[in-house]
N, C-alpha and C positions, 0 to 999 in steps of 0.2 A: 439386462435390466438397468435402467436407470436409478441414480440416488443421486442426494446431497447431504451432506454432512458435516454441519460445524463441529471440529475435534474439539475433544476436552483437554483445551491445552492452556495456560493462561496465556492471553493473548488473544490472537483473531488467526485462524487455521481453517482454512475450506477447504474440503474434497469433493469432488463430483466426475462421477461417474456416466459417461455420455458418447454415444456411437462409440463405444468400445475407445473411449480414451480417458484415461484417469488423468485429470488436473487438479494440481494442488495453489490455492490462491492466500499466499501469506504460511508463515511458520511458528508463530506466536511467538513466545520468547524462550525456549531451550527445546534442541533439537533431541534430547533422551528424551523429554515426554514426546515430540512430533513423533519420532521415530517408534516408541511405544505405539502412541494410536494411530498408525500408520498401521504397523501391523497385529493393531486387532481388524483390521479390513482387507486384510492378506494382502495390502500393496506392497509389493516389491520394484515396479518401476512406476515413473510418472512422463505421462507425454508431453505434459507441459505443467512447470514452475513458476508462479507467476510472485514476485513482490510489487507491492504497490506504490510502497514507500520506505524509508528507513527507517522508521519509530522501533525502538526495542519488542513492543510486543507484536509487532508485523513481521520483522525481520530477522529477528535474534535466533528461533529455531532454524533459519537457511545458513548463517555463518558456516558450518561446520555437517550441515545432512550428511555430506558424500561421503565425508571420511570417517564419522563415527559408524554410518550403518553399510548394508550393503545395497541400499535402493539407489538405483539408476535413474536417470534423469536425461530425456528428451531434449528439454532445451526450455535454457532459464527467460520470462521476460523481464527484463530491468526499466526501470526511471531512466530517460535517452540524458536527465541532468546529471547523471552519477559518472558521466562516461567523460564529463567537462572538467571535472577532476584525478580520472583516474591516473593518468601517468604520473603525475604528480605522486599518489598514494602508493605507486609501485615502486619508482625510482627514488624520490625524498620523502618520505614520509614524515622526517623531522621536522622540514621546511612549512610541511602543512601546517604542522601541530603548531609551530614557532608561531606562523601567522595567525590561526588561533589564537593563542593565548596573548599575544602581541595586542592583538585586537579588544581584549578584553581589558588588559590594563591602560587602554587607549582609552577607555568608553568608560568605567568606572573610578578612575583615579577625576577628583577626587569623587568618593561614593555620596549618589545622588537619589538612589532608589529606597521606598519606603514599602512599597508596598508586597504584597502578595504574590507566589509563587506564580499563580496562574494570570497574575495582571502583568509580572514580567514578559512569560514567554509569549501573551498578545502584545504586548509592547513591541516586541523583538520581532517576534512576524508578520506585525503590520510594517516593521522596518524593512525585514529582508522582499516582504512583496511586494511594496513600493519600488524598492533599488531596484527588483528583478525585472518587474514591468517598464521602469524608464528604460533601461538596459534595451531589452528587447523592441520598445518603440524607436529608441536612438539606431537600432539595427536592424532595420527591417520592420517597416510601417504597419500595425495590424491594421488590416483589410477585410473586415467579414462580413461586408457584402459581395468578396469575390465567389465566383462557381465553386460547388464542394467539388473538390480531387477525383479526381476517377481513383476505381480503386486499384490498389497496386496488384502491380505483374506479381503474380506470386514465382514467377523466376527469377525477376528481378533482384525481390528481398527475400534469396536466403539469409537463415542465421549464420554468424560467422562468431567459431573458436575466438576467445579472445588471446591474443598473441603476447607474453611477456614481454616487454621492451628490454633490453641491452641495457644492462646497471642494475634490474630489479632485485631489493632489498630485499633477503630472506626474513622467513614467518617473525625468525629473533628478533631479528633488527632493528623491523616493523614497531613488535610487541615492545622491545624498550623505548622504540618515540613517542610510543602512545604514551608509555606509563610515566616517562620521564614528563611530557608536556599535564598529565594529570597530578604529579606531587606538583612540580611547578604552579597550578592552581589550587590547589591544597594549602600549599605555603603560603599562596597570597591570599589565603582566606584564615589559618592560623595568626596572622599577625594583621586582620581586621582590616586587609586594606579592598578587603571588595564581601561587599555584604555576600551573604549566604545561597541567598534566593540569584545570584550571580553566577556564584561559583558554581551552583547544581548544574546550570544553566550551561557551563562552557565544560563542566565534564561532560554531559552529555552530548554537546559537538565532538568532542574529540571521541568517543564510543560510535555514535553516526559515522563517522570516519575509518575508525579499525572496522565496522561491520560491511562498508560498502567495498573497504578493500581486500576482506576476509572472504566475501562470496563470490567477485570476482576473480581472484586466484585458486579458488575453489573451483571453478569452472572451465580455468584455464589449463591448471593441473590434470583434472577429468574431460576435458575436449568435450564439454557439452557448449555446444551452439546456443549463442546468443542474440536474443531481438533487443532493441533498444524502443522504448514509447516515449516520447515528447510531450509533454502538456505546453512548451513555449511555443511549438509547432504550432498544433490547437488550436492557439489560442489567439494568433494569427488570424485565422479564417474563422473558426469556430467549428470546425468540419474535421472531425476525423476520420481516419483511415487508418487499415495493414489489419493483421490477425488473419485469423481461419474466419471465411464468410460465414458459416454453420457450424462452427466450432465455437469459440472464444473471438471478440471482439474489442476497439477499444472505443468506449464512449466520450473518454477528453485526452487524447492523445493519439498523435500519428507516429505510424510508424518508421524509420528512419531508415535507408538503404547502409549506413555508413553512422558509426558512434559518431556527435556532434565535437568539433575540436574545443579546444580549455576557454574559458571564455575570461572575458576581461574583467572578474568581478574576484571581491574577497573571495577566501575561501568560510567567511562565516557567513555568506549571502549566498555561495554555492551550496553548500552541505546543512542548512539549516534547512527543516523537515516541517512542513506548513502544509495543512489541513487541504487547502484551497489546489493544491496542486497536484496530492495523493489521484494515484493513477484507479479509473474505474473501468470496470469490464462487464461485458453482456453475452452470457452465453443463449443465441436465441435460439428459438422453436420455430420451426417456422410450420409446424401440426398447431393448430390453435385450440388441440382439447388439451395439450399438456403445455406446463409454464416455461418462460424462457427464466433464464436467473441473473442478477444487475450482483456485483459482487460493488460494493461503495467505497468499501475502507473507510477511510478517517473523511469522504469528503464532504462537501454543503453541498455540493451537485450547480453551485452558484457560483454568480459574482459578485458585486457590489457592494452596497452598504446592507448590511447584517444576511449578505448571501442570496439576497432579492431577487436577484436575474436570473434565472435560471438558462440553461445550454445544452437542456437536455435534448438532443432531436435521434428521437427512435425510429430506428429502421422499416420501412413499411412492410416487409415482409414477415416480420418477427412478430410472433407472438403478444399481447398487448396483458394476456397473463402472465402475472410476476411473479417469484418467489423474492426478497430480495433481502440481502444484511442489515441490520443496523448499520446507519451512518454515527461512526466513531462511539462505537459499545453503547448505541442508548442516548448521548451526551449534547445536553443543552445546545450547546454550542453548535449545533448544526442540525437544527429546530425547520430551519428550511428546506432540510432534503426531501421531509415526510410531503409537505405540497407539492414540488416539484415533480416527487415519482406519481402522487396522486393524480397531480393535472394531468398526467401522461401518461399513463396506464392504471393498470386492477390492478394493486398492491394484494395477491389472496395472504402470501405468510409474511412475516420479517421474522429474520432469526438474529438473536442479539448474541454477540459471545464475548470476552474481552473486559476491559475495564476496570474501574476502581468502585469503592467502595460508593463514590457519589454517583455512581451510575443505576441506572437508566433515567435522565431527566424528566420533567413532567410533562412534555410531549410527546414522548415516546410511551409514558406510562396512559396517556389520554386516548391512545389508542385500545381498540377494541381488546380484550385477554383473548378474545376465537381467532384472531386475525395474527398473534405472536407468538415464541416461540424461544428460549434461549438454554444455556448450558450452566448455568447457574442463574445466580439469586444473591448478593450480597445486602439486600434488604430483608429479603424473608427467610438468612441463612441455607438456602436449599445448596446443594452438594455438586460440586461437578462433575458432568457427565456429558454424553454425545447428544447433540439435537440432531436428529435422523429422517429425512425427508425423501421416501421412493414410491413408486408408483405400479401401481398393479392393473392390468386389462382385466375388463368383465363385459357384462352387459346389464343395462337399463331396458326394462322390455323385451324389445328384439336387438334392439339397436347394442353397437360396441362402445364401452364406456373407459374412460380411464380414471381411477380410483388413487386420489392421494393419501399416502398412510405416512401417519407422523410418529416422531417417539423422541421425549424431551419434556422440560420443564414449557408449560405451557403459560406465560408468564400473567400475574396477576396484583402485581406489587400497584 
């Protein structure tokens, strides 16, 4: 039998249950509860672990899965950007951190910012995707009116163990450069020389940082196989590729034969975690009485000015029935994704999970209440729990029908 099921975890956590392969898509943010509602659905292994991006509440339950529980893991897929820094995170981790913070007393000495939390980190990631994209057109021209890729030799790209380098810094080590480079920013916000909405700001790279180094030696430790997915690839051509054809999919990212080497750019332009980039996946159907599933993360499904262009191009074999997540728990800020999936397929459920208190925006609330689905309610206080999406055969007349049964906060805010 088939399901889906956003966990009740805080954060964003999907399980789906599919030709006999359990995949987990994100870990929310602490791996006791993922591990919890993992096993209220008796998983014990997974065939594939997919993070999207490194935001805390995507990534923070995968830091540590393998070693606090005893679930197994197939083979993790990562951001092909995290792999640009890793040696770096294994061998110096200090050096990272140094350049962090280094960075931040560059940019705010003297303190120039007035405004609001959330007007910084726009600020800061219309900087880092600016840099990234000259970066990327200065190396390698994007071309996307080239031919889409054929798709890869699946012999070609197996996953490959990630291999410790010669010098790598133990867990300790690690853990005091992190923490060293965080009082370090503590102290320059104790004595007022970087406003607040700053400092939040450059803790939170250095935490992005231990979490992308924490799951990749998590992985290396346990010999679980590793795919890397590109959104700079992508985005190149606009054509992606790699994944299971009738498994798991990537919608803005290709797949890499070989992690991409370090690249010429800060480490606060590599490791800063931007909406626009977060990796999306499509597990299709290719039965068109039962739905394929778009798993979004945090994206706009866009590009441009306020995420206008849309990139979506769905596979013609697949299903054109949706289930699909909420793009980024609900949240304004990516108002766009709801046309874009519109203009291209039958949106039948969204399932919203994740988020703050200012969630679900009024876009997402303008949508139909028949047509959504989530695991809480921080408007209308409702409780968290499992949004539960499986499908049962019958018949309509004579004919065989397949019957979708839901169970969850059916949202109405």
């Amino acid at each position: 039998m088939s399901y889906f099921v956003a966990l009740p975890v805080a954060g964003d956590a999907f399980l789906l249950r599919r030709s006999e392969h359990d995949i987990l898509v994100d870990g929310g943010k602490s791996s006791v509860r993922l591990a919890k509602a993992l096993a209220e659905h008796n998983v014990d292994h997974l065939d594939i672990v997919v993070c999207t991006h490194a935001d805390y509440d995507h990534a923070g339950g995968l830091v540590d899965l393998l070693d606090r529980t005893g679930i197994s893991v197939g083979e993790f897929w990562l951001p092909g950007a995290w792999a640009e820094s890793l040696t770096e995170l294994l061998t110096t981790p200090a050096e990272v951190v140094g350049d962090l913070v280094n960075s931040m007393e560059k940019l705010v000495l003297p303190p120039v910012f007035e405004g609001a939390p959330t007007e910084f980190e726009e600020l800061m990631h219309s900087y880092v995707s600016d840099t990234r994209r000259e970066y990327r057109a200065k190396n390698g021209e994007i071309e996307r009116d080239k031919p889409s890729p054929s798709a890869p030799d699946r012999e070609e790209l197996e996953p490959r163990v990630i291999e410790l380098p010669f010098g790598v810094k133990s867990a300790g080590q690690a853990a005091k450069a992190f923490q060293s480079g965080r009082s370090r920013v503590r102290h320059w916000g104790a004595k007022r020389k970087t406003r607040e909405v700053v400092a939040t700001f450059w803790l939170g790279l250095i935490d992005t940082a231990e979490r992308i180094r924490r799951i990749a030696v998590q992985a290396a430790h346990h010999r679980v196989p590793v795919r890397w997915f590109d959104f700079g690839e992508f985005e190149k051509t606009r054509q992606a590729a790699g994944g299971y054809k009738d498994l798991l999919i990537p919608l803005n990212a290709v797949e890499l034969a070989s992690p991409p080497p370090p690249a010429g750019l800060s480490f606060l332009v590599r490791l800063t975690p931007i909406n626009e980039e977060c990796l999306v996946f499509l597990s299709p159907s290719e039965n068109w009485d039962l739905p394929s599933f778009v798993f979004t993360g945090d994206s706009p499904l866009g590009s441009g000015v306020n995420y206008s262009s849309s990139w979506l191009q769905w596979p013609e074999d697949a299903s054109r029935r949706v289930i699909a997540t909420a793009p980024h728990h609900g949240s304004e800020s990516n108002f766009s994704a709801y046309k874009h999936l519109a203009d291209t397929v039958d949106v039948e459920l969204w399932v919203r999970s994740g988020g703050t208190p200012r969630h679900p925006g009024p876009t997402y609330r303008q949508l139909s209440p028949a047509f959504r689905i989530c695991t809480h309610c921080p408007r209308r206080g409702k409780p968290l729990q499992a949004a539960l999406i499986h499908f049962e055969s019958g018949y309509w007349w004579r004919y065989p029908e397949t019957h979708i049964r839901t169970h969850g906060h059916f949202c109405n805010c």
